[in-house]
CHARMM-style PDB file with segment names, atoms N, HN, CA, C and O in Angstrom:
ATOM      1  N   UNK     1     148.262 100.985  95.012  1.00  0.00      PROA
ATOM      2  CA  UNK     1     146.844 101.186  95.327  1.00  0.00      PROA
ATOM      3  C   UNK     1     146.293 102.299  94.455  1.00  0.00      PROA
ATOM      4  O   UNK     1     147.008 103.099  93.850  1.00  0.00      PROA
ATOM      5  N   UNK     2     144.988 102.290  94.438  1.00  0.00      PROA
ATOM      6  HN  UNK     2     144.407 101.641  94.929  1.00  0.00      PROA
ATOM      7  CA  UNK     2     144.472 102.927  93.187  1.00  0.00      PROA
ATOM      8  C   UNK     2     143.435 103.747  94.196  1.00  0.00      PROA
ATOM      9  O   UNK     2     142.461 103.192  94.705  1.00  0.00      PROA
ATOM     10  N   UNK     3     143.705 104.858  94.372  1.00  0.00      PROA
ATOM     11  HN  UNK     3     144.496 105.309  93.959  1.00  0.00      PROA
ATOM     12  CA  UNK     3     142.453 106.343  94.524  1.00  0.00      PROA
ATOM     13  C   UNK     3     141.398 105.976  94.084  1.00  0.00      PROA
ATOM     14  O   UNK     3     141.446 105.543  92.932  1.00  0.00      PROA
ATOM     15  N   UNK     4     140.030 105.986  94.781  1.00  0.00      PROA
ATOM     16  HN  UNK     4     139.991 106.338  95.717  1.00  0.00      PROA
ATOM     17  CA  UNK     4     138.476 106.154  94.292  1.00  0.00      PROA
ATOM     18  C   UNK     4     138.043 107.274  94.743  1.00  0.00      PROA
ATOM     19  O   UNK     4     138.284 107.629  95.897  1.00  0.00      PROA
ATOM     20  N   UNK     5     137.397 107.937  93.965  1.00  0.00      PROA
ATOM     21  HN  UNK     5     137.202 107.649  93.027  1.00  0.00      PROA
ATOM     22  CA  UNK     5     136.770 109.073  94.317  1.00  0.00      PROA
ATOM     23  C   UNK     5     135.075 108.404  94.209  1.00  0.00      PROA
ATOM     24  O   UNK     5     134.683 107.677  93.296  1.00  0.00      PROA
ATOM     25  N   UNK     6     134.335 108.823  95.262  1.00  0.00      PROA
ATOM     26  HN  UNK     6     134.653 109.413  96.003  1.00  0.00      PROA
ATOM     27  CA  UNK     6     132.532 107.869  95.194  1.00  0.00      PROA
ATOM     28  C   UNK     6     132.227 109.132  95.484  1.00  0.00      PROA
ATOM     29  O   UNK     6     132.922 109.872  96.181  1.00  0.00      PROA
ATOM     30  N   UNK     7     130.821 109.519  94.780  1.00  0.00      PROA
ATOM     31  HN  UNK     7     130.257 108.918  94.214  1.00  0.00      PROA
ATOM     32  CA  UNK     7     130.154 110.454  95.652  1.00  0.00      PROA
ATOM     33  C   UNK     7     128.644 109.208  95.852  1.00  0.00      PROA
ATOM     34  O   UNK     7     128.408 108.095  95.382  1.00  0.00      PROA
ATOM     35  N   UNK     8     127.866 110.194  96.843  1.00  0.00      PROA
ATOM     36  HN  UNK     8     128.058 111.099  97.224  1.00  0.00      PROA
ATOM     37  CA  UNK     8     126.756 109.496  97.522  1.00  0.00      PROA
ATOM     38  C   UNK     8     125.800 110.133  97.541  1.00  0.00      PROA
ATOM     39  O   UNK     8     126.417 111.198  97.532  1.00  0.00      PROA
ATOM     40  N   UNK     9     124.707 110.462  97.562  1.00  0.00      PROA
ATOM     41  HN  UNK     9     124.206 109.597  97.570  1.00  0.00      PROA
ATOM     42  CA  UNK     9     123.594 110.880  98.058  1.00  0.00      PROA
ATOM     43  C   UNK     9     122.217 110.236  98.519  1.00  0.00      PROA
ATOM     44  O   UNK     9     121.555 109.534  97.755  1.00  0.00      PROA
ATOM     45  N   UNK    10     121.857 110.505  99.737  1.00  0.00      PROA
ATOM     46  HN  UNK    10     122.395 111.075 100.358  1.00  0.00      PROA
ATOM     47  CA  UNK    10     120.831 109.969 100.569  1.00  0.00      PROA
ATOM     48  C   UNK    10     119.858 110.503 100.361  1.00  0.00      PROA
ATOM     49  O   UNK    10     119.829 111.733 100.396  1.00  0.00      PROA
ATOM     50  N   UNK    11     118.834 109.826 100.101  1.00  0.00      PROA
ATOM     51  HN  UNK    11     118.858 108.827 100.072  1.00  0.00      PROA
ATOM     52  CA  UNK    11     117.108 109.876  99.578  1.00  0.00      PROA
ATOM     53  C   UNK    11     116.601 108.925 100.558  1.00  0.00      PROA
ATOM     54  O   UNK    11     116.660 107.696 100.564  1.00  0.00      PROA
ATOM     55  N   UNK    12     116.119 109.699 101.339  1.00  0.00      PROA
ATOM     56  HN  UNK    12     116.071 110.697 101.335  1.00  0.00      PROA
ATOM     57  CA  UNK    12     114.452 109.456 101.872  1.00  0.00      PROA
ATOM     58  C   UNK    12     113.539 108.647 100.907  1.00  0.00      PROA
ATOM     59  O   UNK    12     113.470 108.868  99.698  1.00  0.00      PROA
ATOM     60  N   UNK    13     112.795 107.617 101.621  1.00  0.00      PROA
ATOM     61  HN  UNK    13     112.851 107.438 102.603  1.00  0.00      PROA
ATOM     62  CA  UNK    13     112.015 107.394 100.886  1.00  0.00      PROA
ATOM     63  C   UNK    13     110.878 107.435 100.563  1.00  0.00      PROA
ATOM     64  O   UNK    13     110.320 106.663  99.783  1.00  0.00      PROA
ATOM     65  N   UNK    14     110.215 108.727 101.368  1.00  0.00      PROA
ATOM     66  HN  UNK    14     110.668 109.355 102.001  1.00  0.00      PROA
ATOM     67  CA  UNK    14     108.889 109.270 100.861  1.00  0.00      PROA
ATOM     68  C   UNK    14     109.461 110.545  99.680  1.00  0.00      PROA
ATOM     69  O   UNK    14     108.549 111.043  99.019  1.00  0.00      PROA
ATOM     70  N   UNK    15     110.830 111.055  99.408  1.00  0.00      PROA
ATOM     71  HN  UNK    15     111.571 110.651  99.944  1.00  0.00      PROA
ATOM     72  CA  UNK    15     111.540 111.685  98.444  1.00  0.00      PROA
ATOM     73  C   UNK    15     111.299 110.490  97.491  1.00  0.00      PROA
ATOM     74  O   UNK    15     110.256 110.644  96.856  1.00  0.00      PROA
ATOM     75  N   UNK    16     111.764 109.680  97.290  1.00  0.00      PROA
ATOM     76  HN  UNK    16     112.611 109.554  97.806  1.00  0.00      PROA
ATOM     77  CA  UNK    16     112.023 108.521  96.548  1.00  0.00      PROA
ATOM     78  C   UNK    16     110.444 107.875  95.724  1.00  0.00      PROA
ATOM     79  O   UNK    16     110.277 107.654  94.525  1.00  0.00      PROA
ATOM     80  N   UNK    17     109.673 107.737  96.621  1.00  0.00      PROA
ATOM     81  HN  UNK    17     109.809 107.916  97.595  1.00  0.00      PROA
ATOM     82  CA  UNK    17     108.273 107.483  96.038  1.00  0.00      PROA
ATOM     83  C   UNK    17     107.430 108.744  95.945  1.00  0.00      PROA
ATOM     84  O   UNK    17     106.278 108.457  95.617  1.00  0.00      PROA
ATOM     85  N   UNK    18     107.626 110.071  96.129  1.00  0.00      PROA
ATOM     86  HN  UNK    18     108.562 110.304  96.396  1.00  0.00      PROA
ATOM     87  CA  UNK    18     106.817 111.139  95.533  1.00  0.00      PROA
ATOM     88  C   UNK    18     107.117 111.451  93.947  1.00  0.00      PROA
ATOM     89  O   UNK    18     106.386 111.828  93.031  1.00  0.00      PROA
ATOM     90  N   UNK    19     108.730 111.078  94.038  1.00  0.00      PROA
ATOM     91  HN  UNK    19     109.324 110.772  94.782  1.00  0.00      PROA
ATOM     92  CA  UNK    19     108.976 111.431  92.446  1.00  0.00      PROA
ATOM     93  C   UNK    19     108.174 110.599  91.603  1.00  0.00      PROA
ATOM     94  O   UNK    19     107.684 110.943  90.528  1.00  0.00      PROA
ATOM     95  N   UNK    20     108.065 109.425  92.185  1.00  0.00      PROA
ATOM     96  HN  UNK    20     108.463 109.146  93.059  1.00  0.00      PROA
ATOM     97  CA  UNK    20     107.277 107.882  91.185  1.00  0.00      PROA
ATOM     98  C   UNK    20     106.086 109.143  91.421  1.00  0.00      PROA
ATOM     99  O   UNK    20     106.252 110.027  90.580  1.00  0.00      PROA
ATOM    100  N   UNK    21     105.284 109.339  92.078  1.00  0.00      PROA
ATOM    101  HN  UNK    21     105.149 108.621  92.761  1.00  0.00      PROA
ATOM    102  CA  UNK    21     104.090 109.512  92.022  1.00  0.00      PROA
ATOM    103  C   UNK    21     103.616 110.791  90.937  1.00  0.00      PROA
ATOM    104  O   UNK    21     102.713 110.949  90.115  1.00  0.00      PROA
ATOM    105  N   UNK    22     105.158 111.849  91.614  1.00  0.00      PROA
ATOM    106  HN  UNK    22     105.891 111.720  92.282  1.00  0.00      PROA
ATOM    107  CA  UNK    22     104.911 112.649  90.588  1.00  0.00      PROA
ATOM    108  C   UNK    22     104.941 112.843  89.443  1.00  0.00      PROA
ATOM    109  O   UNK    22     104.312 113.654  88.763  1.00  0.00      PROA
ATOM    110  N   UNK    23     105.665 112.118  89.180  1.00  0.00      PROA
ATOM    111  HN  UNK    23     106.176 111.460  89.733  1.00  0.00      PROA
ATOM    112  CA  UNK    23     105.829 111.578  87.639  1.00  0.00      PROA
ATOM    113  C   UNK    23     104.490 111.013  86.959  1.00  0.00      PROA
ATOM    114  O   UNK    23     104.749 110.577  85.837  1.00  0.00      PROA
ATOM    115  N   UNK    24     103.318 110.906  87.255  1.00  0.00      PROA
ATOM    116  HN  UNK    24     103.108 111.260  88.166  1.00  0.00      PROA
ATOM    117  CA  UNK    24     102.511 110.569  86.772  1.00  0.00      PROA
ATOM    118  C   UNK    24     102.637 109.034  86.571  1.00  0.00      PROA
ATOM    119  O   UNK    24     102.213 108.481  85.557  1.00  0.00      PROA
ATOM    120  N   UNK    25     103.450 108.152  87.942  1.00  0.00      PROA
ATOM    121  HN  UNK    25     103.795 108.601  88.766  1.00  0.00      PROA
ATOM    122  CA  UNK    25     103.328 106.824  87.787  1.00  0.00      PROA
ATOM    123  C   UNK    25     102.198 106.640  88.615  1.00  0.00      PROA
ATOM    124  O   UNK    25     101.735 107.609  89.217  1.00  0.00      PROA
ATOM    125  N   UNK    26     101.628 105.360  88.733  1.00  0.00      PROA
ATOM    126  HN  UNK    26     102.004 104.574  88.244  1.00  0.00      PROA
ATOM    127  CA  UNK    26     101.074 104.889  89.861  1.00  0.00      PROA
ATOM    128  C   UNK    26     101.988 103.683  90.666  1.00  0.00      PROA
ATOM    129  O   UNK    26     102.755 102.923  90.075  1.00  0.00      PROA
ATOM    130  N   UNK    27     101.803 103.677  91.769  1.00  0.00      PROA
ATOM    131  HN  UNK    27     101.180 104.295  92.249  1.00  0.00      PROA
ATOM    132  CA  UNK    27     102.418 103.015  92.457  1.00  0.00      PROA
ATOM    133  C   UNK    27     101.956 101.385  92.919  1.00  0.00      PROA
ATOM    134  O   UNK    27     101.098 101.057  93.739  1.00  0.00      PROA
ATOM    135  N   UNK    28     102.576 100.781  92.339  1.00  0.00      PROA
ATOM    136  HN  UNK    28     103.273 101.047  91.673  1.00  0.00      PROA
ATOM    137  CA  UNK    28     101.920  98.876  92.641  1.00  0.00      PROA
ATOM    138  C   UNK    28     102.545  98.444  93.508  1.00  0.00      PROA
ATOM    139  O   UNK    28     101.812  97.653  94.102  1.00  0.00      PROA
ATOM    140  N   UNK    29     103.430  98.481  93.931  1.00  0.00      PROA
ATOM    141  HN  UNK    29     104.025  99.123  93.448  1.00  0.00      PROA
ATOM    142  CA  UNK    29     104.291  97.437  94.430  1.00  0.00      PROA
ATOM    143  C   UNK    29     105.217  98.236  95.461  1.00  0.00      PROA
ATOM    144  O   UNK    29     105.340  99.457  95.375  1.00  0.00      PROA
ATOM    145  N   UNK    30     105.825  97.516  96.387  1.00  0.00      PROA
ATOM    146  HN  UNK    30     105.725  96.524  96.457  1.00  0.00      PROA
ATOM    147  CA  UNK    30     107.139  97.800  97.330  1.00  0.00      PROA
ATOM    148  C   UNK    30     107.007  96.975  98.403  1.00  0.00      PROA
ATOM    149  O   UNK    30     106.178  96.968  99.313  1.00  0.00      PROA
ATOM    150  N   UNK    31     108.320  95.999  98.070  1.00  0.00      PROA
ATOM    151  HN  UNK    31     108.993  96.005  97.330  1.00  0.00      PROA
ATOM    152  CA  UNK    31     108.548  95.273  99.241  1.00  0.00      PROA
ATOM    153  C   UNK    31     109.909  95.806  99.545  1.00  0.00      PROA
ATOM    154  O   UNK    31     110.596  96.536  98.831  1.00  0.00      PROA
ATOM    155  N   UNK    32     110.312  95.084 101.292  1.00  0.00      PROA
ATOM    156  HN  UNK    32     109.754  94.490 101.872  1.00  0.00      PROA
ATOM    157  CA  UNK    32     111.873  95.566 101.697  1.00  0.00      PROA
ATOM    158  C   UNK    32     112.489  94.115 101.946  1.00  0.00      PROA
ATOM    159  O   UNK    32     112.027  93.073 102.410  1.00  0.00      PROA
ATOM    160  N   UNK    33     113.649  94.472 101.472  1.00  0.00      PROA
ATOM    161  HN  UNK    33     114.024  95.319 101.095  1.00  0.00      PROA
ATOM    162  CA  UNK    33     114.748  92.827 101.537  1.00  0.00      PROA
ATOM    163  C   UNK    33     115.862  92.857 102.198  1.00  0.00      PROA
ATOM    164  O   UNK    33     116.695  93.763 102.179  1.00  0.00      PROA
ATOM    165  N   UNK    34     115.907  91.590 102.961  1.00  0.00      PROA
ATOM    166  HN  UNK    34     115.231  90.854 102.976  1.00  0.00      PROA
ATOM    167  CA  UNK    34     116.980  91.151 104.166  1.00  0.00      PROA
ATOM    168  C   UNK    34     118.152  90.940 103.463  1.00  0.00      PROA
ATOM    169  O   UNK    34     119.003  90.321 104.101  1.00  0.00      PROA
ATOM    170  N   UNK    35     118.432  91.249 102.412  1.00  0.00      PROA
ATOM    171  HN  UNK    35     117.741  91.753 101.894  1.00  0.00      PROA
ATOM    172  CA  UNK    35     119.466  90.580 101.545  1.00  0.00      PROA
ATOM    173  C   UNK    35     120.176  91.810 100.650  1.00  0.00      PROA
ATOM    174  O   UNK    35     119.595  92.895 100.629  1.00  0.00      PROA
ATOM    175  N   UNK    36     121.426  91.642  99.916  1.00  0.00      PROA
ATOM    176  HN  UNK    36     121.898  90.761  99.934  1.00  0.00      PROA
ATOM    177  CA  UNK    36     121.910  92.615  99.191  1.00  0.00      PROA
ATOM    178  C   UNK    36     122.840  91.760  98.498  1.00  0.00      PROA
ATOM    179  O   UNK    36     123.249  90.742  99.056  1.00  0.00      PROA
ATOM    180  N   UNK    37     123.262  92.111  97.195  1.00  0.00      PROA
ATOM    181  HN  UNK    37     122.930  92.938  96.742  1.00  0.00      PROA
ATOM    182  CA  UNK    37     124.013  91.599  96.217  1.00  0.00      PROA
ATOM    183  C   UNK    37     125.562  91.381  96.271  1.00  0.00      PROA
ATOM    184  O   UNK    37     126.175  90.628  95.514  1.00  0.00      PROA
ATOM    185  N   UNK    38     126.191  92.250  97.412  1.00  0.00      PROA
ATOM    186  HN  UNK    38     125.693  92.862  98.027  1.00  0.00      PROA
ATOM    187  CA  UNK    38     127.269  92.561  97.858  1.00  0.00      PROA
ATOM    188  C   UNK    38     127.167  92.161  99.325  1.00  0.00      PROA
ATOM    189  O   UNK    38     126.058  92.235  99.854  1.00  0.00      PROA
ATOM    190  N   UNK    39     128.407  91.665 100.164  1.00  0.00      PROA
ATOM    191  HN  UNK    39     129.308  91.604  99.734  1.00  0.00      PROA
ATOM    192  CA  UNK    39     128.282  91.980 101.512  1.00  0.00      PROA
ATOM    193  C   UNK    39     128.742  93.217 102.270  1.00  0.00      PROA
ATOM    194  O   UNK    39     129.851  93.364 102.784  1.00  0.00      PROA
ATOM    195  N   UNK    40     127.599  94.203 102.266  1.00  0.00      PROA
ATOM    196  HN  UNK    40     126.698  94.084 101.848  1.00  0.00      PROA
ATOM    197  CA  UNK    40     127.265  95.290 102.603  1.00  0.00      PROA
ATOM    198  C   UNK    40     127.836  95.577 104.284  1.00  0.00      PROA
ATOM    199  O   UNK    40     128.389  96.614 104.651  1.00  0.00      PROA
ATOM    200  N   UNK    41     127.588  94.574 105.012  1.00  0.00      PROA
ATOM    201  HN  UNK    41     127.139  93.732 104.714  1.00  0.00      PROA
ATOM    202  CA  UNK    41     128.154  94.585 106.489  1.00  0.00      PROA
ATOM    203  C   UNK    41     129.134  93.440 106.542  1.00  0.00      PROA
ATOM    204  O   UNK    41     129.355  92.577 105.692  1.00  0.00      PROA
ATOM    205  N   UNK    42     129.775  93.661 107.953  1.00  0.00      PROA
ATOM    206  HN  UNK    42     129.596  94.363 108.644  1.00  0.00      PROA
ATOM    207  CA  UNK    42     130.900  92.375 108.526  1.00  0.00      PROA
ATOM    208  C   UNK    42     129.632  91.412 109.152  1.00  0.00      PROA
ATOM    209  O   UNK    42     128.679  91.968 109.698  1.00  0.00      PROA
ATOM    210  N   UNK    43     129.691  90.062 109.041  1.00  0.00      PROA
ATOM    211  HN  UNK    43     130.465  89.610 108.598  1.00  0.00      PROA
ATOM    212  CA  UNK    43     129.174  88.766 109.330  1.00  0.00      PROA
ATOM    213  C   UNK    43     127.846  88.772 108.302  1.00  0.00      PROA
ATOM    214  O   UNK    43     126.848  88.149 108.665  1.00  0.00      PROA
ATOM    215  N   UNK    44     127.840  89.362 107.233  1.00  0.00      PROA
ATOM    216  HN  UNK    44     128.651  89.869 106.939  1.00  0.00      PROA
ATOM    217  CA  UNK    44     127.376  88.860 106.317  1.00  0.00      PROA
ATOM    218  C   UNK    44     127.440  87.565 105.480  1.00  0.00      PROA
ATOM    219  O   UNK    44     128.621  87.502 105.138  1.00  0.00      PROA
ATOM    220  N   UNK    45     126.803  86.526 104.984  1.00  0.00      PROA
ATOM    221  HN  UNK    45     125.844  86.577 105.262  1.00  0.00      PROA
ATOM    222  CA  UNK    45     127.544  85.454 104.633  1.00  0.00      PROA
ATOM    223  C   UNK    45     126.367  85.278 103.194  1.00  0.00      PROA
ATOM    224  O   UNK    45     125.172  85.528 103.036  1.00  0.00      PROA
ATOM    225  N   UNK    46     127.727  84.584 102.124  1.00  0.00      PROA
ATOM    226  HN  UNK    46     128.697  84.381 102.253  1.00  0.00      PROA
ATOM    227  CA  UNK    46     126.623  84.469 100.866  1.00  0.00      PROA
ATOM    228  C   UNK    46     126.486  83.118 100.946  1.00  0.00      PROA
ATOM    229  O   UNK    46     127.048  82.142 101.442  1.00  0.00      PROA
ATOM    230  N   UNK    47     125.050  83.552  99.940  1.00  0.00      PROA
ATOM    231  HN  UNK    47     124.593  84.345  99.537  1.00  0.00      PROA
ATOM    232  CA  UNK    47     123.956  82.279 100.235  1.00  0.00      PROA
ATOM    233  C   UNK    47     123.871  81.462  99.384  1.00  0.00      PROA
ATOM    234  O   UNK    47     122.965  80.631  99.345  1.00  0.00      PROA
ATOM    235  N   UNK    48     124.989  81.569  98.376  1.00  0.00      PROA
ATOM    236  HN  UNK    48     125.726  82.245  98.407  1.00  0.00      PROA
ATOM    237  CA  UNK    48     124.961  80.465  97.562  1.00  0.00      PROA
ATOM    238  C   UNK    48     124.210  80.671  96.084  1.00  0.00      PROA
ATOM    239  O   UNK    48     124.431  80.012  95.068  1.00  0.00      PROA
ATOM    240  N   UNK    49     123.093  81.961  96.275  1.00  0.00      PROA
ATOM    241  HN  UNK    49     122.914  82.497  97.100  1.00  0.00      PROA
ATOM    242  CA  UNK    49     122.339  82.091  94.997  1.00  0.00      PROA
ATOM    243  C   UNK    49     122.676  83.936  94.630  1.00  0.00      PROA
ATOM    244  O   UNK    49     121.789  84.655  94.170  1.00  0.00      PROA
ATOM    245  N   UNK    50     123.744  84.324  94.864  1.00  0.00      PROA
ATOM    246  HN  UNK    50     124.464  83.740  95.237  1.00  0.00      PROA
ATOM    247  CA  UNK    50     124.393  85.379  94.284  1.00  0.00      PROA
ATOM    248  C   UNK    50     123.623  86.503  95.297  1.00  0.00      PROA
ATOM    249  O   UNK    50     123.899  87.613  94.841  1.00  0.00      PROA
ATOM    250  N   UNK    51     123.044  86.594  96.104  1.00  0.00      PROA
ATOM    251  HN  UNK    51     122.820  85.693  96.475  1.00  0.00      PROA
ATOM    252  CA  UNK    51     122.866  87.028  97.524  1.00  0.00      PROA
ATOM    253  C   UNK    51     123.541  86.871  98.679  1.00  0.00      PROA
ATOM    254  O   UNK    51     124.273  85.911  98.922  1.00  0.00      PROA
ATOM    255  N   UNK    52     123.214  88.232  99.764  1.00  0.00      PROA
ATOM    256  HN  UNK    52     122.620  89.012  99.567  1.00  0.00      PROA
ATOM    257  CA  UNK    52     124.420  87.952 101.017  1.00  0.00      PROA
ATOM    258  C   UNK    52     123.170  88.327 101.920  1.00  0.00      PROA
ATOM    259  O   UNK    52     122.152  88.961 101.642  1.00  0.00      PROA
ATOM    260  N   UNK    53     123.660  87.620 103.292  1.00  0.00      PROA
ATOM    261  HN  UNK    53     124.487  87.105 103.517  1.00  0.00      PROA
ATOM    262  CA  UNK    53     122.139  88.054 103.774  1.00  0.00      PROA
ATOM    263  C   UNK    53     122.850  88.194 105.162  1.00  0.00      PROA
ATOM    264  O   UNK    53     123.882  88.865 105.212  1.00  0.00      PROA
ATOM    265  N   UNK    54     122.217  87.429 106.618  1.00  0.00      PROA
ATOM    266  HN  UNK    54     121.379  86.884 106.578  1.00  0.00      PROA
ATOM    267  CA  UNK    54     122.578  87.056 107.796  1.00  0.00      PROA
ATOM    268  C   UNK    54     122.731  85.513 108.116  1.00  0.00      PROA
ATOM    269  O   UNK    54     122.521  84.645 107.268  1.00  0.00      PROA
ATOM    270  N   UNK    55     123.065  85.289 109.243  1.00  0.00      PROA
ATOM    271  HN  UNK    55     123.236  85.994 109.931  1.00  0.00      PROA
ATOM    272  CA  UNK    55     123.322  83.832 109.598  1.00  0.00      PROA
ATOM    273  C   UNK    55     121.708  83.731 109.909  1.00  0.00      PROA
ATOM    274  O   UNK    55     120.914  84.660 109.755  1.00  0.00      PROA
ATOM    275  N   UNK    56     121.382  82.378 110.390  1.00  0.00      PROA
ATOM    276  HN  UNK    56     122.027  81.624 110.515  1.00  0.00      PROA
ATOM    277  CA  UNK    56     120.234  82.240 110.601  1.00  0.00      PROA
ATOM    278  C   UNK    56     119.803  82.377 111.960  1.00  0.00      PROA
ATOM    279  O   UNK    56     120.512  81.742 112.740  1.00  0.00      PROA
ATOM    280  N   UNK    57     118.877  82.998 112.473  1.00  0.00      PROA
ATOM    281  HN  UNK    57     118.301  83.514 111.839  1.00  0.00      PROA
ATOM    282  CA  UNK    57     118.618  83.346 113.663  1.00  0.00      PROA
ATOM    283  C   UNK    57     119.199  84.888 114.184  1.00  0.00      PROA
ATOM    284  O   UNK    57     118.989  85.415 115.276  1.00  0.00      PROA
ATOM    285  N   UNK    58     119.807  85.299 113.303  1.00  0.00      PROA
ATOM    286  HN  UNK    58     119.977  84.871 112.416  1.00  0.00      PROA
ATOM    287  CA  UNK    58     120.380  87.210 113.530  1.00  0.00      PROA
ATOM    288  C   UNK    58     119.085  87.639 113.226  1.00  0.00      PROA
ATOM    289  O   UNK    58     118.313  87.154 112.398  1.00  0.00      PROA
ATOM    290  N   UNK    59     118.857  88.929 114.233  1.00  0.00      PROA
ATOM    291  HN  UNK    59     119.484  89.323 114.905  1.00  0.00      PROA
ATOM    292  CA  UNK    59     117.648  90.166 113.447  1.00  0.00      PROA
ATOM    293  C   UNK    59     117.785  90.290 112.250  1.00  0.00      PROA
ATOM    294  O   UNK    59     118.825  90.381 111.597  1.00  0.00      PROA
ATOM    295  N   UNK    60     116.188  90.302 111.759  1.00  0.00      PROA
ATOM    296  HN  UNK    60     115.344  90.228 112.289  1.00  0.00      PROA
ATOM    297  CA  UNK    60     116.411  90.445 110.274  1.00  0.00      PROA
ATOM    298  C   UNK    60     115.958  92.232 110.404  1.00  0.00      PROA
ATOM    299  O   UNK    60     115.126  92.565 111.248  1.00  0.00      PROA
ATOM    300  N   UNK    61     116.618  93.290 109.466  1.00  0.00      PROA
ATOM    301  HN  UNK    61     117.294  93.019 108.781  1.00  0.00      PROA
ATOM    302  CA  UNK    61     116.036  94.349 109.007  1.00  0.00      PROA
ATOM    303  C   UNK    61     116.447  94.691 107.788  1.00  0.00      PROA
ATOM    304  O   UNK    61     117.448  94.235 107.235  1.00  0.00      PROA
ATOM    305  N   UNK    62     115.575  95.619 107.269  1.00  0.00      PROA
ATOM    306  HN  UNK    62     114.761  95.989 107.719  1.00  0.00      PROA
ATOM    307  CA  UNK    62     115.576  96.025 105.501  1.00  0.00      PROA
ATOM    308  C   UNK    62     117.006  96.211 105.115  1.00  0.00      PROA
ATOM    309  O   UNK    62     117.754  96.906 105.803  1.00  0.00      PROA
ATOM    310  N   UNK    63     117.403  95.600 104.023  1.00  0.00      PROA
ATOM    311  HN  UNK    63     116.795  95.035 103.464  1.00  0.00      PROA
ATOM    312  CA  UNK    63     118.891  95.928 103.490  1.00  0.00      PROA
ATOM    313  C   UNK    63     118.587  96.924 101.804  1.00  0.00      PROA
ATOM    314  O   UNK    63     119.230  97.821 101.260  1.00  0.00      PROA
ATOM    315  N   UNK    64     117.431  96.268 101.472  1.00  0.00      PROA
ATOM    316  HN  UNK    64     116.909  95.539 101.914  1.00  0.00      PROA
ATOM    317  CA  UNK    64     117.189  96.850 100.425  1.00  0.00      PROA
ATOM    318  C   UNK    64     116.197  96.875 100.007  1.00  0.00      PROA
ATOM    319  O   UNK    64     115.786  95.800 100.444  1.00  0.00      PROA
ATOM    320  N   UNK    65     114.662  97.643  98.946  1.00  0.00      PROA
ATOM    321  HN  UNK    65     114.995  98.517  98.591  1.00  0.00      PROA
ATOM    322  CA  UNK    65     113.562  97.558  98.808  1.00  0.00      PROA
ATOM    323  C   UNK    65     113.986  97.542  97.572  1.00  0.00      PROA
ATOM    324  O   UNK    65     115.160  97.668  97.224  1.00  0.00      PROA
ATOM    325  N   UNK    66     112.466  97.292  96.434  1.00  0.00      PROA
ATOM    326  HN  UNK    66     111.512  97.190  96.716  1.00  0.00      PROA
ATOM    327  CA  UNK    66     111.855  96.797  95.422  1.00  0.00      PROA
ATOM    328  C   UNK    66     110.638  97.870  95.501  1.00  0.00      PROA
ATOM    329  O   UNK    66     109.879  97.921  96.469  1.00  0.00      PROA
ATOM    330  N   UNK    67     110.526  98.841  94.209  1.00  0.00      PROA
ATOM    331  HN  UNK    67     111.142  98.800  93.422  1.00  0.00      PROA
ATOM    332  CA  UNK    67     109.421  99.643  93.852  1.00  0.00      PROA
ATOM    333  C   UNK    67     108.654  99.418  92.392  1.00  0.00      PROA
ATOM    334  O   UNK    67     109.121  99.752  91.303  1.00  0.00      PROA
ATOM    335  N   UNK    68     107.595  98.888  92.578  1.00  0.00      PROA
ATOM    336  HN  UNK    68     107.215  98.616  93.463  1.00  0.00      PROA
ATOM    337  CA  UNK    68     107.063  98.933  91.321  1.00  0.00      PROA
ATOM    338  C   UNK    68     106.309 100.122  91.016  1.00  0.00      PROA
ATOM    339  O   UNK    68     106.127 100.762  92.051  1.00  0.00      PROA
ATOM    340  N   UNK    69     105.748 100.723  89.904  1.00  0.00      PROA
ATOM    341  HN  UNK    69     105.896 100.203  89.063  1.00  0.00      PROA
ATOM    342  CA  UNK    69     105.289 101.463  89.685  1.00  0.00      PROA
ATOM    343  C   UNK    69     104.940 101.522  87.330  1.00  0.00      PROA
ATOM    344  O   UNK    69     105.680 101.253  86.384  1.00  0.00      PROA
ATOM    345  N   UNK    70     103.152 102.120  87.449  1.00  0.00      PROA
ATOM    346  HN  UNK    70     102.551 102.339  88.218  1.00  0.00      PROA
ATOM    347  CA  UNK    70     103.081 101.584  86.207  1.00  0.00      PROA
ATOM    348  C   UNK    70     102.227 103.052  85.645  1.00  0.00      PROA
ATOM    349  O   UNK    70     101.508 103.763  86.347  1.00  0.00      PROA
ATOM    350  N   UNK    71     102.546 103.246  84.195  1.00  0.00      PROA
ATOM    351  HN  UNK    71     103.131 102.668  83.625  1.00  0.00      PROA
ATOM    352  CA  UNK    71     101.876 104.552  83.516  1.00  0.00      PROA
ATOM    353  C   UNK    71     100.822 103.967  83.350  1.00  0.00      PROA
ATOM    354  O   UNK    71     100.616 102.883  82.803  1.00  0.00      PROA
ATOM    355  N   UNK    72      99.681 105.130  84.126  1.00  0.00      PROA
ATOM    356  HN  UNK    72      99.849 106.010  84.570  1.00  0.00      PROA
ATOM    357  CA  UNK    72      98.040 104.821  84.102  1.00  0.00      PROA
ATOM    358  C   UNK    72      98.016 104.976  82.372  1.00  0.00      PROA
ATOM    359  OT1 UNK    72      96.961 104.834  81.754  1.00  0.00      PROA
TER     360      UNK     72
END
């Protein structure tokens, strides 16, 4: 077996969209998605189009968002 060392850090996401803002972006876009590229939880199941999501009829909640943002 092979040792991983991960580090992590958690961002808020009014942290997360002040930097866009401060940065002198403007902000277009943000949606949140039931889905993730990996299966992130147990009874996750993939969907066939390189997404993992829920069975059908489980609560859906955010697994992952989408930020657009564009230089005025």
């Amino acid at each position: 077996a092979r040792d991983t060392v991960s580090y992590e850090w958690a961002h808020g996401l009014a942290e997360l969209l002040d930097a866009v803002v401060s940065a002198g972006l403007r902000l277009t876009g943000f949606v949140e998605h039931d889905v993730t590229p990996w299966p992130r939880f147990p009874g996750m199941v993939d969907r066939g189009d390189g997404w993992w999501g829920w069975l059908e009829g489980a609560p859906r909640f955010p697994l992952l968002f989408s930020v657009r943002a564009e230089k005025p």
